[in-house]
ROZADREN-657724 format. One record per residue (C-alpha): y, z, x; residue number from 0. Coordinates in Angstrom, 2 decimals, always signed. Each point is the difference from the previous one (the first is absolute). Layout:
BEGIN
         Y         Z         X     k
         Y         Z         X   NUM
...
END
This chain:
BEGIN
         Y         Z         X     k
    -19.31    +53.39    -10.09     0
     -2.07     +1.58     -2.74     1
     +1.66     -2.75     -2.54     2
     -1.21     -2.89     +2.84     3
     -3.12     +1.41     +0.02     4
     -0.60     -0.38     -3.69     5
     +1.38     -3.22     -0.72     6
     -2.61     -1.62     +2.72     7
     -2.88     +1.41     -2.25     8
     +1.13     -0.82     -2.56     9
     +0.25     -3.65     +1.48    10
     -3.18     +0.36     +1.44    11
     -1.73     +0.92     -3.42    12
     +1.94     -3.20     -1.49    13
     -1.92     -2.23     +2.38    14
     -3.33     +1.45     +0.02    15
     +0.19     -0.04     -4.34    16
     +1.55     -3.90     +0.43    17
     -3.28     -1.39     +1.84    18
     -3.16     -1.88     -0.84    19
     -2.73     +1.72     -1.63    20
     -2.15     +1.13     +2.38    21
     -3.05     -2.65     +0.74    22
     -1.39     -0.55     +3.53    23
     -0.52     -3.23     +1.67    24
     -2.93     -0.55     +2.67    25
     -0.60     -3.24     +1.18    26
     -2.99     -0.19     +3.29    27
     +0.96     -1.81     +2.95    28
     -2.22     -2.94     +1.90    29
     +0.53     -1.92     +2.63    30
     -1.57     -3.55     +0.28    31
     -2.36     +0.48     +2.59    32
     +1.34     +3.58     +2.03    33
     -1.51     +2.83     -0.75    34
     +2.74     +1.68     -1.89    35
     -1.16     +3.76     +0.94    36
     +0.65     -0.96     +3.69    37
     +3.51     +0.45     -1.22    38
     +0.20     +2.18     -3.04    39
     -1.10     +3.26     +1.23    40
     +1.56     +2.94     -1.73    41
     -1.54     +1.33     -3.21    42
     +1.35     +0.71     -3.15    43
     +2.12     +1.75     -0.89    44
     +1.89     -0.38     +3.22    45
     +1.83     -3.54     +0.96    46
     -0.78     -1.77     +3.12    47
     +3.19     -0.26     +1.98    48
     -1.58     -3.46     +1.79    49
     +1.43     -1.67     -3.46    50
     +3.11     -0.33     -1.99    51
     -0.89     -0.32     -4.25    52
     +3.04     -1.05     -1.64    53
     +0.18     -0.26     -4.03    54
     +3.23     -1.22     -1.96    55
     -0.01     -0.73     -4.12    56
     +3.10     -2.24     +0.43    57
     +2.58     +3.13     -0.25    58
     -1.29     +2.79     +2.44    59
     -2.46     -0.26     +3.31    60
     -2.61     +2.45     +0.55    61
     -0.87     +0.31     +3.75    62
     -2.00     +2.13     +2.26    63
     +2.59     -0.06     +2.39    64
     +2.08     +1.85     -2.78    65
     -2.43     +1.73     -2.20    66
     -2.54     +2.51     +1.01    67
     -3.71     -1.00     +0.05    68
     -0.93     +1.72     -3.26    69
     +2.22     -2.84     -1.79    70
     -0.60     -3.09     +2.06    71
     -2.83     -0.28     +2.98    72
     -2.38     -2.36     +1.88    73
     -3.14     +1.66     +0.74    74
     -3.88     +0.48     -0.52    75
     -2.01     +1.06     -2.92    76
     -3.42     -1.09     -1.46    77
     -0.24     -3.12     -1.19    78
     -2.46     -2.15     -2.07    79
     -2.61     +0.06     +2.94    80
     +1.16     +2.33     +2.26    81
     +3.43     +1.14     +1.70    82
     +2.95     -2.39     -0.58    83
     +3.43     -0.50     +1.06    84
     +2.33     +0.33     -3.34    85
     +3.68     -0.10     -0.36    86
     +1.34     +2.61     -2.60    87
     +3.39     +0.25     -2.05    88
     +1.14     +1.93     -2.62    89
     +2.01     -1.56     -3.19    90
     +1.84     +3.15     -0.29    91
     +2.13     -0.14     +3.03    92
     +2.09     -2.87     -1.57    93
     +3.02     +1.19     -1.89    94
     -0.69     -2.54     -3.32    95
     -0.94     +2.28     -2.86    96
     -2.89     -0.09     -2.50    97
     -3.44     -2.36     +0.50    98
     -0.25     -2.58     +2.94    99
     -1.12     -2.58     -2.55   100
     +0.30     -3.33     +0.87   101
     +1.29     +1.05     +3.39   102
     -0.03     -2.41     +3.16   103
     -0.67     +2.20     +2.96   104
     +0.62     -1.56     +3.56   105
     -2.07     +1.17     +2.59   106
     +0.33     -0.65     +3.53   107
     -1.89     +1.44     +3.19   108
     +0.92     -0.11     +3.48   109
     -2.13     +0.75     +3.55   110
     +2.99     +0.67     +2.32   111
     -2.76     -0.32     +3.17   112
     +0.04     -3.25     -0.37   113
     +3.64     -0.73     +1.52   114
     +0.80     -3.65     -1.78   115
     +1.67     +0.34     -3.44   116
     -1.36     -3.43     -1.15   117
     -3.81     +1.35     -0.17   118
     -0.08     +3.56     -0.21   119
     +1.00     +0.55     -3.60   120
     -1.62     -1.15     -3.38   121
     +1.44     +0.50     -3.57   122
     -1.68     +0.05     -3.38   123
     +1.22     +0.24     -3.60   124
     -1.72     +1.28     -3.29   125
     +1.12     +0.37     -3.34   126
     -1.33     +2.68     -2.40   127
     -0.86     -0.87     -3.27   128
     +1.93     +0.41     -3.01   129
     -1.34     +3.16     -1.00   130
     -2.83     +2.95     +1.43   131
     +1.00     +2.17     +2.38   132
     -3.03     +0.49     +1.81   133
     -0.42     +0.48     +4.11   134
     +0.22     -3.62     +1.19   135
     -3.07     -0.94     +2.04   136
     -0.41     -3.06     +2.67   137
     -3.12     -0.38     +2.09   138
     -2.84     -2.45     +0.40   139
     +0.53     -3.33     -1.14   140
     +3.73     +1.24     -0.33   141
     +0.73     +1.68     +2.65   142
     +3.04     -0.87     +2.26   143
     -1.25     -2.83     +2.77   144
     +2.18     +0.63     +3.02   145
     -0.28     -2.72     +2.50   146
     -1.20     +0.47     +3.49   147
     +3.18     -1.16     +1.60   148
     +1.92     +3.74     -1.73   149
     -1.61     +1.23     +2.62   150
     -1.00     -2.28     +2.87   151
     +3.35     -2.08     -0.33   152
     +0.54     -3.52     -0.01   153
     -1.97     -0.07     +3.06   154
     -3.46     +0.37     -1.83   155
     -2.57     -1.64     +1.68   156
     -2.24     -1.68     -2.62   157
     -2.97     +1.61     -0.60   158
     -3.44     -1.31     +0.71   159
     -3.62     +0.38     -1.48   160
     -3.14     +0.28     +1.53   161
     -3.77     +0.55     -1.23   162
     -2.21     +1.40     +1.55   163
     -3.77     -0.65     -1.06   164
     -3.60     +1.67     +1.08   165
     -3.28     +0.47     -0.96   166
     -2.83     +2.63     +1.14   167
     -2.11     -1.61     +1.14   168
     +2.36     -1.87     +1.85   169
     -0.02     -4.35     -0.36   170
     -0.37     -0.18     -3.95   171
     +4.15     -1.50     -0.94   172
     +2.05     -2.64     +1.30   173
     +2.53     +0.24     +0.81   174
     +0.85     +3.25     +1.31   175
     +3.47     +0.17     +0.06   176
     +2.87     -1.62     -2.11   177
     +3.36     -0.19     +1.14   178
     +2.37     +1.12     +1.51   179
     +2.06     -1.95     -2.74   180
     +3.32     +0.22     -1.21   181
     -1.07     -1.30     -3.21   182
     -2.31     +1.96     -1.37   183
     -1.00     -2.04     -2.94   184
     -1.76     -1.86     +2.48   185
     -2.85     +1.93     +0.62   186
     -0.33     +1.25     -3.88   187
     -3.46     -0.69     -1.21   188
     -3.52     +1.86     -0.64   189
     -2.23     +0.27     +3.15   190
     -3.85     +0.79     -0.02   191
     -2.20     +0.58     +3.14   192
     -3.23     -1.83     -0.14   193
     -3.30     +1.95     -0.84   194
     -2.69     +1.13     +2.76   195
     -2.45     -2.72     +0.24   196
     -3.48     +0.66     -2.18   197
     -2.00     +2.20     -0.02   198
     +3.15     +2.08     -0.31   199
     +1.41     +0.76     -3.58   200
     +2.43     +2.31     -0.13   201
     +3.49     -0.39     -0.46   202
     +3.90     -0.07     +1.58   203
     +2.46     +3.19     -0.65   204
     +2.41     -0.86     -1.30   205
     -1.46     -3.22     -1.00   206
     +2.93     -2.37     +0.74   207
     +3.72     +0.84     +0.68   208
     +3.14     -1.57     -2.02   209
     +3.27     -0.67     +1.39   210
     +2.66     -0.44     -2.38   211
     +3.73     +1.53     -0.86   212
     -1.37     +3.48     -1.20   213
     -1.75     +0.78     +3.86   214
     +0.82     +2.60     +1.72   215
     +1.19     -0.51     +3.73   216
     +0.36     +2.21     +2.97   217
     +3.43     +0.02     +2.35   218
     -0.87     -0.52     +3.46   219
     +3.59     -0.99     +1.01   220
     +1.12     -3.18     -1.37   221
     -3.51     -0.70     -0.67   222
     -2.15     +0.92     -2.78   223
     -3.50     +0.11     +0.20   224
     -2.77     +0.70     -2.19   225
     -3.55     +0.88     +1.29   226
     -3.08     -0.42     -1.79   227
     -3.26     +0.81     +1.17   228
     -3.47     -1.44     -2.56   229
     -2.89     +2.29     +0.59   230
     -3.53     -1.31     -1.02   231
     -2.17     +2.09     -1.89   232
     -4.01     -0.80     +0.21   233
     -1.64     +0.54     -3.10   234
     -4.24     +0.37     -0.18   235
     -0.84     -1.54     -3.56   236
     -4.03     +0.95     -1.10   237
     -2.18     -3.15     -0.51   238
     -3.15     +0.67     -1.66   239
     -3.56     -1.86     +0.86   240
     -2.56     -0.49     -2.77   241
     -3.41     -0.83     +1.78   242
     -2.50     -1.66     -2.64   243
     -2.90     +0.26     +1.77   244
     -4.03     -1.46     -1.06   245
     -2.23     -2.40     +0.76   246
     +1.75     -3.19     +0.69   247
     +0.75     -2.44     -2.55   248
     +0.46     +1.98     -2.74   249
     +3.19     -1.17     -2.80   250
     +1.85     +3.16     -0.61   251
     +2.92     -0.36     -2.64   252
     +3.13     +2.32     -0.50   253
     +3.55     +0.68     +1.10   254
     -1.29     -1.31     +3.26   255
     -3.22     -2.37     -0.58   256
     -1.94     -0.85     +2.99   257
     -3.38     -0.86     +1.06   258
     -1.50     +2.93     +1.93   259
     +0.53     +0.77     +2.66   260
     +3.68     +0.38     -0.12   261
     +3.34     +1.66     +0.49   262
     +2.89     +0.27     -2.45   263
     +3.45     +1.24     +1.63   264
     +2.85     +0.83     -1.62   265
     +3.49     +2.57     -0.01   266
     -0.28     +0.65     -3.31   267
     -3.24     +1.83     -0.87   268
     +0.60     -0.70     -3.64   269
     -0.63     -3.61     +0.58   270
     -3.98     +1.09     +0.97   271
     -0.52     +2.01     -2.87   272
     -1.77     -1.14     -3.07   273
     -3.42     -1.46     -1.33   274
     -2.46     -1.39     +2.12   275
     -3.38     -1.83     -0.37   276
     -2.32     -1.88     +1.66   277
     -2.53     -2.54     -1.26   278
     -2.92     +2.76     +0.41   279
     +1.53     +2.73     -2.10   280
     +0.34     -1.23     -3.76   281
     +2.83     +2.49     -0.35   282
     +3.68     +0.91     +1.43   283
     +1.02     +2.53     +1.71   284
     +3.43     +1.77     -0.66   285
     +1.49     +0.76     +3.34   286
     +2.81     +2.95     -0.16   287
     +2.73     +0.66     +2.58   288
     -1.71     +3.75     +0.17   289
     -3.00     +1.10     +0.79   290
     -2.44     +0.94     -2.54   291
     -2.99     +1.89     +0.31   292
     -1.54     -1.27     -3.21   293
     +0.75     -3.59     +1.13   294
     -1.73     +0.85     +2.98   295
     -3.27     +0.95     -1.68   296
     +0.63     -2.77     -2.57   297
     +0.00     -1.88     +2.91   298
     -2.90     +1.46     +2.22   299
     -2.41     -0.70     -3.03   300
     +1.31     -3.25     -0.92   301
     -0.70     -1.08     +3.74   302
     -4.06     +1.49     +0.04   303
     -0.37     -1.63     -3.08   304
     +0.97     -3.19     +1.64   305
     -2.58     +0.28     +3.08   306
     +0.07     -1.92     +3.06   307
     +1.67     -3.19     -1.86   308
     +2.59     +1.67     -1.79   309
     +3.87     +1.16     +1.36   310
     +1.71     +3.44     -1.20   311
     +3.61     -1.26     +0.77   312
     +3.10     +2.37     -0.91   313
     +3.48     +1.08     +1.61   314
     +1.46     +3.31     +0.71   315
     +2.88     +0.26     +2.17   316
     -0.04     +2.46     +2.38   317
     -3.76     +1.01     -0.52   318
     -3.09     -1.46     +1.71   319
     -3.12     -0.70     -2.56   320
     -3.44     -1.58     +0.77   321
     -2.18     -1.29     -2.65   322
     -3.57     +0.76     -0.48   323
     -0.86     -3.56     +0.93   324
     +0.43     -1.90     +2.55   325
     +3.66     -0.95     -0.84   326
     +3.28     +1.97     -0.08   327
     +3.73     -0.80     -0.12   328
     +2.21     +2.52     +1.91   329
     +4.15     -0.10     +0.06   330
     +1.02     +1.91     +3.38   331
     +3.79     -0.17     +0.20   332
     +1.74     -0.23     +3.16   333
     +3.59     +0.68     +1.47   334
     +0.91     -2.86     +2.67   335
     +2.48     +0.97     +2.29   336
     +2.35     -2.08     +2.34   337
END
């Protein structure tokens, strides 16, 4: 007995020193339209006995129905963006010896709840490179695509799309809905609501919507929806008012020439600042976006020097100045709202 004993170790070591070089494969699952997780929903390191991961190299298979889950498994485990379904194998559970270079590895899985043998399997192959012997990783752009029907069967329905659009306020897109469609590319495009009629001026969040291959749907059955809901923002822009005020008739030139009396408006205060004259003052006047006191003396004698005929004009946003004559020019800014 003791001499049986010993010989299976010794066979036992003989295999284990005849394998691959250890090197893990993991390879993420999708599903064309299913939400995978509704399926996969044991986490690593266990398997999830809902699926059946089988793995041959051409001489030996590798299955979960033979191997324990620490070798081979279907189950959950973060992904890229979040939690994802992966299949797992390990290249040192086939008996070949030395470095799975150049290797084709056949990989089939199967979803024994769905009943027909015609739909409820997929297979895969991948061949390693011809040297490295680093972990081999699948997911993203190559993960495994599993259709629908490994699950569903060949009695799939086909799925539909439908959009579903809205504004607040209400009565600002058209259409409101797209679909259902079976053909999605259909209803691909860029929609826009139309902006709140002046005096509004504020704006659409988000400011249009784009359906293309990249959008994200919703399951609702065999439909999938997408909802999308624009909500208007009112913004209160500041206009500012520059009143040129003396006895009528009089030419004032500047940024904003004018013949007194008169009002210059604009959003930009910058576009009211600067030199102005009239044809009573021989000299300009530098108008600054700040007040200044010394302007404002500058100013106050400048305008008694003129008398009754002659016009102190100047500009200072946000601040309220009077000459000592009988003219003045005052900005007052103000915030209009909806």
């Amino acid at each position: 007995m003791k001499k049986f004993l010993f010989i299976a170790t010794l066979l036992a070591i003989a295999v284990f020193a005849s394998a691959y070089t250890a090197r893990n494969f993991y390879i993420e699952l999708q599903l064309d339209q299913l939400d995978i997780l509704n399926y996969v929903d044991t986490d690593f390191p266990g398997h999830d006995a809902d699926f059946v991961l089988s793995v041959t190299d051409g001489i030996d298979v590798v299955s979960t129905e033979t191997h324990v889950p620490t070798w081979i498994r279907v189950g959950v485990k973060p992904g890229p963006s979040g939690p994802a379904a992966w299949a797992f194998f390990a290249a040192s559970q086939f008996t070949t010896p030395g470095y799975c270079y150049s290797t084709t590895f056949t990989i089939t899985i199967t979803y024994p709840g769905n009943t027909d043998p015609e739909t409820n399997s997929a297979t895969m192959s991948y061949t390693t490179a011809a040297s490295g012997n680093a972990a081999i990783w699948l997911y993203g752009d190559t993960a495994w695509q599993l259709p629908d029907s490994i699950i569903l069967g060949a009695a799939a329905p086909t799925p539909t799309y439908t959009v579903n659009l809205s504004t607040n306020p209400e009565g600002y897109i058209t259409p409101t809905t797209l679909g259902p469609t079976e053909d999605v590319t259909t209803i691909y495009g860029t929609y826009t609501p139309t902006p709140l009629p002046t005096p509004a001026t504020g704006y659409w969040t988000p400011a249009s919507l784009t359906i293309d291959e990249d959008t994200q749907w919703t399951a609702d059955g065999d439909n999938f929806v997408l909802n999308q809901e624009f909500v208007w923002t009112e913004t209160y822009p500041t206009t500012y008012n520059l009143y040129v005020n003396g006895p009528d008739g009089y030419a004032v030139t500047g940024p904003v020439s004018g013949t007194t009396d008169y009002v210059a408006t604009n959003a930009d205060v910058n576009a009211l600042v600067g030199e102005y004259t009239d044809r009573c003052c021989p000299g300009r006047i530098s108008l600054g976006s700040e007040p200044d006191r010394r302007c404002c003396r500058r100013l106050r004698r400048r305008a008694s020097r003129c008398q009754e005929r002659q016009s102190a004009t100047y500009l200072q946003p946000h601040h309220h100045l009077r000459s000592g004559g009988r003219r003045s020019a005052c900005l007052h800014h103000h915030h209009h709202r909806g």
